[in-house]
C-alpha positions in Angstrom: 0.0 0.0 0.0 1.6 3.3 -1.2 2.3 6.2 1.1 -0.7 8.3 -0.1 -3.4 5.6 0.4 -2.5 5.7 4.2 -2.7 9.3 3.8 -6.4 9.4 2.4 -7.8 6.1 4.9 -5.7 8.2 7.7 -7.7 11.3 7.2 -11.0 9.5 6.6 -10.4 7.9 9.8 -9.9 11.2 11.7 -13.0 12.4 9.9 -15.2 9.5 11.5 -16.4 9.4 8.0 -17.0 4.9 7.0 -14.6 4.4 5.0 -16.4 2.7 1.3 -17.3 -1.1 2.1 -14.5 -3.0 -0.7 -15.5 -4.2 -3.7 -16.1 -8.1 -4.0 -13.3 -9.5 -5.9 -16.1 -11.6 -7.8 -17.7 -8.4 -8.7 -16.0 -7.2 -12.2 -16.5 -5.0 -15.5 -14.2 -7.0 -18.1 -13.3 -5.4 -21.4 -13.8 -7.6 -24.4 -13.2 -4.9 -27.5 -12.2 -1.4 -27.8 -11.9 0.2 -31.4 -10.3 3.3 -32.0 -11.9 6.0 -33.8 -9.7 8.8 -34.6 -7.4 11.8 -33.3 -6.5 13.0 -29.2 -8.9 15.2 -27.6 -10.8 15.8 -30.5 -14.1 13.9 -29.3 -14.2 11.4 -32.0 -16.5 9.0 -29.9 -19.2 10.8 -27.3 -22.6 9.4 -27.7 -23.5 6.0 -28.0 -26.6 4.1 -29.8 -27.6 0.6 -30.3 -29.9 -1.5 -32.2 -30.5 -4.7 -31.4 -31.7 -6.3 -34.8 -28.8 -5.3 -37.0 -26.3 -5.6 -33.6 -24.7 -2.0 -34.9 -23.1 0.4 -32.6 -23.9 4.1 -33.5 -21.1 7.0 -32.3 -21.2 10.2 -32.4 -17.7 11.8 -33.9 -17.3 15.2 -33.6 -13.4 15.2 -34.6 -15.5 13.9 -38.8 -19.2 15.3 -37.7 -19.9 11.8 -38.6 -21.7 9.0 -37.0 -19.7 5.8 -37.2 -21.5 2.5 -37.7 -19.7 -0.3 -36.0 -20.9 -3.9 -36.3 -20.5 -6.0 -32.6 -21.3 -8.9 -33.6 -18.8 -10.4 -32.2 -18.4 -7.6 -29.4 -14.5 -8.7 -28.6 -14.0 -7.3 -32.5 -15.8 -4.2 -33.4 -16.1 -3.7 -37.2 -16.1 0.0 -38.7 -19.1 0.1 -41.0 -19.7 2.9 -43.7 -19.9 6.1 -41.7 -22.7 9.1 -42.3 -21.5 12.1 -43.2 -23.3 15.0 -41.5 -21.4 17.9 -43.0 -24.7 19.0 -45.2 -26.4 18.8 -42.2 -25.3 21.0 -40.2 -21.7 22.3 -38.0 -21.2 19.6 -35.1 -23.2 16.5 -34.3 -24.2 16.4 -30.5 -26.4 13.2 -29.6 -27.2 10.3 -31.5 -30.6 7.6 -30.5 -32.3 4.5 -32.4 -35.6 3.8 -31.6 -35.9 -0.2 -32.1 -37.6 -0.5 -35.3 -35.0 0.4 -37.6 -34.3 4.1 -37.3 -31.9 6.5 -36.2 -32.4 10.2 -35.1 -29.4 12.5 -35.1 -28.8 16.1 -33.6 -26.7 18.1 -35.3 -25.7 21.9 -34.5 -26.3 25.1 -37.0 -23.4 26.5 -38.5 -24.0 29.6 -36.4 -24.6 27.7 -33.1 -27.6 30.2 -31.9 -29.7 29.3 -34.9 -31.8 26.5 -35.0 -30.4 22.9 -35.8 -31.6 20.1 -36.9 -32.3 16.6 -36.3 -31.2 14.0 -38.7 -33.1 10.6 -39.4 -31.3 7.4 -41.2 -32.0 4.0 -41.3 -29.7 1.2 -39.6 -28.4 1.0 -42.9 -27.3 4.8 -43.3 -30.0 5.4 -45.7 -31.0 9.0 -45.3 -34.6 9.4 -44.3 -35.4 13.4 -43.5 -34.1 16.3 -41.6 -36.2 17.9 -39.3 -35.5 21.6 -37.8 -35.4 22.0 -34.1 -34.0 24.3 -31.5 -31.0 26.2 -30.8 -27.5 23.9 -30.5 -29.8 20.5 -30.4 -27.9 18.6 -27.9 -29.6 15.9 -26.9 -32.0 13.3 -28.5 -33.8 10.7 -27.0 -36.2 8.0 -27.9 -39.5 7.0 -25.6 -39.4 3.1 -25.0 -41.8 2.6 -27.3 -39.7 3.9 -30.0 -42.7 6.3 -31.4 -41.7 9.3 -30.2 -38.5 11.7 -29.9 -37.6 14.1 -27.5 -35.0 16.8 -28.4 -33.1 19.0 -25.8 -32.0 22.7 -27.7 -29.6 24.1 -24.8 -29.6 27.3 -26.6 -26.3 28.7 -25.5 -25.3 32.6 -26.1 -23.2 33.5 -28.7 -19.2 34.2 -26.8 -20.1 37.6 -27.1 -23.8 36.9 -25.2 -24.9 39.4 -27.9 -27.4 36.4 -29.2 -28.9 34.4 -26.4 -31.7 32.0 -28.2 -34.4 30.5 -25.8 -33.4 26.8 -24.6 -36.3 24.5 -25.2 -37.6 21.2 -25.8 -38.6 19.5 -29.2 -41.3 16.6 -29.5 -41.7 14.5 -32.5 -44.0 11.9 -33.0 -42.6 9.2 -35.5 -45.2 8.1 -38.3 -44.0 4.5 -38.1 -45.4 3.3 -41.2 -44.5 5.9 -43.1 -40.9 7.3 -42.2 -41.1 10.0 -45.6 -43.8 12.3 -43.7 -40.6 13.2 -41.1 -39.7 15.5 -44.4 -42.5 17.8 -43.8 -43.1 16.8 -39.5 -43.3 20.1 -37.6 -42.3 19.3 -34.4 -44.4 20.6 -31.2 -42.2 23.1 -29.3 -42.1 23.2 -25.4 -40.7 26.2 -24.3 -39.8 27.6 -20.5 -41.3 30.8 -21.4 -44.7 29.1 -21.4 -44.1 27.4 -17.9 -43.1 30.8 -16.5 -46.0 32.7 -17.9 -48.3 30.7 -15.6 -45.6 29.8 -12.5 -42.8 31.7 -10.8 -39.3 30.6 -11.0 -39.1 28.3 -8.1 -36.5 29.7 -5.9 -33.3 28.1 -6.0 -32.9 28.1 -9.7 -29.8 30.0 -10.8 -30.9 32.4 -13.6 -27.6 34.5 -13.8 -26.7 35.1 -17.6 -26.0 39.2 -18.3 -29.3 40.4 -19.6 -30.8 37.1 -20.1 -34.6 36.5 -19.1 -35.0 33.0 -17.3 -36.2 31.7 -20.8 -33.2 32.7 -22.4 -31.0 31.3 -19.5 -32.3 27.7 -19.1 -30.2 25.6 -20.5 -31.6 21.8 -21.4 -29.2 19.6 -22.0 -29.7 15.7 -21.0 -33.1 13.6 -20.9 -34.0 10.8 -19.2 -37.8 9.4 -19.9 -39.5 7.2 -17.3 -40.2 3.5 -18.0 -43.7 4.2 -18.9 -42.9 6.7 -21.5 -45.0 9.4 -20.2 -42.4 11.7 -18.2 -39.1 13.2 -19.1 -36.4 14.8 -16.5 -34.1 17.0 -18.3 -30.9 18.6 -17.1 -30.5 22.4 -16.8 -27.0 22.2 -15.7 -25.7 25.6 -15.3 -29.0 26.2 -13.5 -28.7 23.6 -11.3 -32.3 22.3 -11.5 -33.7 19.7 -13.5 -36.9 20.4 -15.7 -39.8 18.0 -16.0 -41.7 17.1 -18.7 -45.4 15.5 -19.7 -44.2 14.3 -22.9 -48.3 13.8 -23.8 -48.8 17.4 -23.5 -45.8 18.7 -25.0 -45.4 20.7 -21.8 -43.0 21.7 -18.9 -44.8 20.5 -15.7 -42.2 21.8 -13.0 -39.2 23.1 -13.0 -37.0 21.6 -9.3 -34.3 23.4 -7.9 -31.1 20.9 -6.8 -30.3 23.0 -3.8 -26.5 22.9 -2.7 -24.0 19.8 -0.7 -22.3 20.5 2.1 -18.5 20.2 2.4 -18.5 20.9 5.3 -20.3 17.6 6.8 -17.8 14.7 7.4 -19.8 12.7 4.4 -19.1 15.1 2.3 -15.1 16.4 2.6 -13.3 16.7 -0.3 -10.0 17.4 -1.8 -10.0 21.1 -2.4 -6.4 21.8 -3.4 -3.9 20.7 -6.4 -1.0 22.6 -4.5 -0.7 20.2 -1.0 1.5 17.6 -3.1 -0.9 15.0 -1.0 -4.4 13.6 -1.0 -6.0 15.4 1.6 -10.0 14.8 1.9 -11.3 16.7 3.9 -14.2 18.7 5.0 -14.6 22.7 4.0 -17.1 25.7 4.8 -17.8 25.4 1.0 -21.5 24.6 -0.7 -21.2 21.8 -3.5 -23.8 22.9 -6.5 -24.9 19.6 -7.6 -25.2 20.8 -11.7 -25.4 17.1 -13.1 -24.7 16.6 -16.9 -26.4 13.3 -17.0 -29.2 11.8 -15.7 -30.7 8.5 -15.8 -34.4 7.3 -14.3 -35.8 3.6 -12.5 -38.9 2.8 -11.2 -39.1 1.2 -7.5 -42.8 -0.3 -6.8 -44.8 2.5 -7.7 -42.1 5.2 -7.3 -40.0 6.8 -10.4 -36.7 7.9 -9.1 -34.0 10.0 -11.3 -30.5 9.6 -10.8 -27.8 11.9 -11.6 -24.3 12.7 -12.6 -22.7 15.4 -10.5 -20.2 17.2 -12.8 -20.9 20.7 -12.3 -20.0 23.3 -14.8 -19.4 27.1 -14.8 -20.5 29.6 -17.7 -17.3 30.7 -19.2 -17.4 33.0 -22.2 -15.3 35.7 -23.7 -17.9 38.8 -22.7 -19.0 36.9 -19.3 -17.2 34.7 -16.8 -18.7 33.6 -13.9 -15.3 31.7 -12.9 -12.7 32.2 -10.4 -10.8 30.6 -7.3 -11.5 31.3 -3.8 -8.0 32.8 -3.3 -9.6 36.1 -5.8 -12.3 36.7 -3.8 -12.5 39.1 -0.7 -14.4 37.2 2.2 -16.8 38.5 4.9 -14.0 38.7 8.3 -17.4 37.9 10.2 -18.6 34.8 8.0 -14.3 33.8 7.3 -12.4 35.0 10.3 -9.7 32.9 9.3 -10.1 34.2 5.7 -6.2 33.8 5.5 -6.1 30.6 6.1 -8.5 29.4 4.2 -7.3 31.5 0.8 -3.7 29.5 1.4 -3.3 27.8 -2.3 -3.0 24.7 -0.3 -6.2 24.3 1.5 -9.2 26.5 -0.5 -7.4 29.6 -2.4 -7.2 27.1 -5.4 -10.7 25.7 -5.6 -12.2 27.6 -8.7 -16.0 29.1 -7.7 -18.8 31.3 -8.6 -18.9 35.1 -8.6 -22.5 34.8 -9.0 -23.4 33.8 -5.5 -22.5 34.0 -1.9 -22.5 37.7 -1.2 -26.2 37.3 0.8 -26.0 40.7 2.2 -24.9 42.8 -1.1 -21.6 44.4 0.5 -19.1 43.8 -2.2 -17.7 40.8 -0.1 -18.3 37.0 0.2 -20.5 35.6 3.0 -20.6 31.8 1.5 -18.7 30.0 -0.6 -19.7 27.4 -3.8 -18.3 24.9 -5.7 -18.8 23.2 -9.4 -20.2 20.3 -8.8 -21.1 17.6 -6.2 -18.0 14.7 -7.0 -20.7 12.4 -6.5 -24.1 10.6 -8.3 -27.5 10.9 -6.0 -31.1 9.7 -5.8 -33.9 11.6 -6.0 -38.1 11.8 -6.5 -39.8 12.5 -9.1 -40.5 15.6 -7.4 -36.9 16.4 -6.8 -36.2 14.9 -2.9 -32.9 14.7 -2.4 -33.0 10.4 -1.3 -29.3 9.1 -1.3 -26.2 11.2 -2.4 -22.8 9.1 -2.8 -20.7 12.2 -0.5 -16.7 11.6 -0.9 -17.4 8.2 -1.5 -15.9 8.9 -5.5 -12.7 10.5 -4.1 -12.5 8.0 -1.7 -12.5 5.0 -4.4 -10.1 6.5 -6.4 -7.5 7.2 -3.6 -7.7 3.6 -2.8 -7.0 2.3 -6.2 -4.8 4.6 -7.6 -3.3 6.3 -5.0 -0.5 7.4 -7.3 -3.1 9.3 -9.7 -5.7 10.3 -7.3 -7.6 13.1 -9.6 -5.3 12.9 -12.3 -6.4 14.7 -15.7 -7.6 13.2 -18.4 -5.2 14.3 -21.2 -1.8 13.7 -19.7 -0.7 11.0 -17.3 1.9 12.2 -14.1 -1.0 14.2 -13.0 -1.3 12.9 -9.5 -4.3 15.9 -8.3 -4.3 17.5 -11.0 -8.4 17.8 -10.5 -8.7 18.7 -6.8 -9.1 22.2 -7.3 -11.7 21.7 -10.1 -14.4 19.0 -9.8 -12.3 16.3 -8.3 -12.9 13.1 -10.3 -15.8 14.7 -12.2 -18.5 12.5 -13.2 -20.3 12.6 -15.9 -21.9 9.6 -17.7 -24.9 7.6 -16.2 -26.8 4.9 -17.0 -29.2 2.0 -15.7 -29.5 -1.4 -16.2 -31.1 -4.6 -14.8 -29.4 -7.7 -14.4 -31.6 -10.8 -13.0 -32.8 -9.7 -10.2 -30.5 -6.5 -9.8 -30.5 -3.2 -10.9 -27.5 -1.4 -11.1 -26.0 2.2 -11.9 -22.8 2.8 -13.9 -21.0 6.3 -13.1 -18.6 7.6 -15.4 -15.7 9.4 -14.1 -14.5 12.1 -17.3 -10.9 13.3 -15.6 -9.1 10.2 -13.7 -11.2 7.6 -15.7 -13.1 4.7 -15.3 -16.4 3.3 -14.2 -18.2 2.8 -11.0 -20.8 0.4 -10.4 -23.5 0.9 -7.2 -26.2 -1.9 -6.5 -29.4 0.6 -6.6 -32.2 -2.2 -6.6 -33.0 -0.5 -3.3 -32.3 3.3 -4.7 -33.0 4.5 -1.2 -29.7 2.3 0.0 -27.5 2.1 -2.9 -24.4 0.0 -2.4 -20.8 -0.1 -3.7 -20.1 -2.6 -6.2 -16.8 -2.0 -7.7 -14.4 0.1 -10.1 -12.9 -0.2 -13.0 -10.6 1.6 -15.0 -9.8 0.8 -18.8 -6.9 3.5 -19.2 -2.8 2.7 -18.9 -0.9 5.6 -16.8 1.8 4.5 -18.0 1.2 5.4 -21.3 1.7 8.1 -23.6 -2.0 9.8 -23.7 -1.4 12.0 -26.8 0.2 9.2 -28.7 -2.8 6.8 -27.8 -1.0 4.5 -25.6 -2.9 5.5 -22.7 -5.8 3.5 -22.8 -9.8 4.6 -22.4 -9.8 8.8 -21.4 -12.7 10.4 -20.3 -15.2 8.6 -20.3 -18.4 10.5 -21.6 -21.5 8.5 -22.7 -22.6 4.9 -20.8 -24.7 2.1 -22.8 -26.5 -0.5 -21.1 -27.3 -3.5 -23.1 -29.4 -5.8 -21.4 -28.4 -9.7 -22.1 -31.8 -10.3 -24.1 -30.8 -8.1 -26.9 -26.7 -8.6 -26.5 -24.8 -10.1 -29.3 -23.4 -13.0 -27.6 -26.4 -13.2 -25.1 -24.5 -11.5 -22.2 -25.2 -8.2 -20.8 -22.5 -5.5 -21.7 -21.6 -1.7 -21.1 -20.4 0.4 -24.1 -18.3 3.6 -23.3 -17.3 5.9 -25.2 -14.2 8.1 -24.4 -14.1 11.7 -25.7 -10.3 12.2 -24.9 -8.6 8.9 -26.5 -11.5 8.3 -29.2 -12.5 4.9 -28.0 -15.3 3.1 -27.9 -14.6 -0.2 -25.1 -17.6 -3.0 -24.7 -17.2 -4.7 -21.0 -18.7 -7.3 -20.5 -20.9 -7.6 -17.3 -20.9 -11.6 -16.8 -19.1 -10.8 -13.6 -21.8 -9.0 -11.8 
């Protein structure tokens, strides 16, 4: 055991925090194939799709704007397939879905990002079928389970200048199953925030901070998750740190639920805060986690839907507005920080980048609270947006175990050992559900150090630690692509009834390295 996983289990245990139960050694994620799709940290494979009839993998490439067809029929070999082209489409491709009967729905960015985009249909085959316009930046699409309808998430981001600020909004498309040609001329219905605030205030808690943006303009969708029974959608609004629900039925925003904030300062929750302490040092802080998940995945418990989430966190960073700095920047309240000194030391907070936008309660120029990016962490919640289960430091914890040596390394270069503590920590991103026998399980995907964790959420009131894995080699050379899977950024649950070789699998697809890996999940 290396010096720096005593450190971390030593400071845990001063904490009193429980330590994470240890993975059974029986318990494993195993890859089987891994293909290769193009340049470094150029996001050549983000999204992934997959129909079960023609056993084809569908990934978004944003390094070609292509989607790549690979054929896993044999899932330990993964063969490339003709690719689509979506250069007369549009700028960028985003998000990529099939629906089970044979077709494939693409969203693909305006040249001008603020403009609306379009989404894309093929057949398995690549056969073009129509493209439909949507939303601003389209960055998200998603199929209901029944295959006959498509939800679309148009973030709307400002222009760098936030000159041009388009509306975020939803898309909803019914698919004419029997006769794919009348997509050409489909109008899709159009649910928009403005039409939920007309009739309800913005619940408070929301962040609506954008320079001259109206709460229309600054709602941002940008992940979906559709219950089981095909009736409700949660959606992401990331920078807002809320999470939007939709009656996909009515084509309408139903409620709009705030996240509220983490606190670092509970022994559950401590974190590593700094990148400059040469050590790993979780701890707890007087700082307030913003939970801003990217993704977001939903199960259904009895008679209960629950939506799970990814805790990444992200800040608004453009060239004529930056919410962004580090603690170290800002001037602190001496009543609220009396050891404001202290804590502004690069080695314990002054590092940990924050929010201008927030924590001055009482309007005096100076900084009564401190927040965060982020929760390092996946939680539980109701459909009405109870916070059930939250993971705490259980993510940093895992990772100082098993790699003590590149605890919250990057994701682009390897000798990075913290690299990430002053950011979001081990960031994750990915999430996705899937049942196995009598199981059900969540698969977390962790975008800067790497790798996949696995929690037992059958009970998603209790979840419990199953184990990690990490596809990536740190002894490699990450920009010459000897480094393995980095950053994981989309998760693919195949259940075994629809799985090539008739055994359930994970597809992940890695944004840094341009990988796609299949694990197999025989082990669970």
């Amino acid at each position: 055991m290396s010096t720096r996983k005593f450190t971390v289990l030593t400071t845990i245990a001063l904490l009193g925090v429980t330590a994470f139960p240890e993975a059974s050694q029986a318990q494993s994620l195993t890859v089987v194939g891994t293909y290769s799709h193009g340049g470094f940290d150029e996001g050549a494979a983000e999204i992934a799709a997959y129909d079960a009839e023609s056993q084809q993998l569908f990934i978004t490439n944003a390094e070609d704007n292509t989607i790549d067809r690979l054929d896993i029929t044999v899932p330990s070999s993964p063969q490339a397939k003709e690719t689509l082209d979506l250069n007369a489409y549009g700028a960028g491709v985003n998000s990529v879905a099939t629906n089970g009967n044979g077709l494939v729905a693409v969203a693909v960015e305006a040249d001008t990002q603020q403009d609306p985009g379009s989404v894309v249909f093929f057949t398995v085959e690549g056969e073009f079928v129509a493209q439909v316009e949507v939303g601003a930046l389209p960055d998200m699409v998603a199929f209901t389970p029944d295959g006959e309808t498509l939800l679309v998430a148009n973030e709307g981001e400002p222009n760098d200048d936030y000159t041009v600020d388009p509306e975020g909004s939803m898309s909803i498309l019914a698919i004419p199953a029997f006769n794919l040609a009348l997509l050409q001329t489909h109008t899709p219905q159009t649910v928009t925030f403005g039409a939920f605030l007309a009739d309800n205030p913005l619940p408070e808690g929301v962040r609506v901070f954008g320079p001259g943006a109206t709460a229309a303009q600054d709602l941002e969708p940008e992940y979906i998750a559709i219950a089981a029974d095909g009736n409700t959608a949660f959606v992401t609004l990331q920078e807002n740190n809320a999470v939007a629900v939709v009656d996909i039925a009515a084509a309408e925003i139903t409620d709009i639920l705030p996240l509220g904030t983490k606190d670092h300062s509970l022994p559950e929750n401590a974190l590593d805060a700094s990148n400059q302490d040469g050590e790993i040092n979780i701890t707890t802080h007087p700082v307030w986690g913003l939970y801003q998940p990217d993704a977001i995945a939903t199960l259904t418990h009895g008679e209960q839907i629950y939506f799970l989430t990814a805790n990444e966190g992200d800040a608004r960073d453009y060239d004529a507005f930056s919410e962004e700095t580090r603690i170290a920047e800002l001037t602190l309240d001496p009543d609220a920080f009396p050891n404001a000194a202290v804590l502004q030391d690069e080695a314990v907070l002054g590092r940990l980048k924050t929010t201008t936008t927030l924590g001055d309660t009482d309007g005096d120029g100076d900084y009564d609270e401190l927040y965060a990016y982020g929760a390092r962490s996946f939680s539980v919640w109701t459909a009405a947006g109870e916070l059930v289960w939250d993971s705490g430091s259980a993510f940093e914890e895992i990772v100082a175990s098993e790699l003590p040596d590149d605890f919250n390394a990057t994701n682009d270069e390897n000798n990075s050992f913290d690299n990430r503590s002053d950011d979001k920590g081990p960031e994750p991103e990915g999430i996705t559900v899937g049942q196995i026998g009598a199981t059900t399980y969540a698969f977390i995907g962790l975008e800067r150090v790497g790798g996949i964790v696995v929690y037992d959420v059958t009970d998603p009131t209790a979840p419990e630690y199953v184990t990690y894995t990490n596809n990536r080699n740190f002894a490699g050379d990450a920009a010459a692509g000897t480094a393995g899977d980095l950053a994981p950024e989309g998760l693919l649950f195949i259940p075994a009834d629809e799985s090539p070789n008739g055994t359930p699998l994970l597809v992940v697809t890695n944004e840094v390295s341009g990988t796609t890996s299949i694990y197999s999940l025989a082990g669970l």
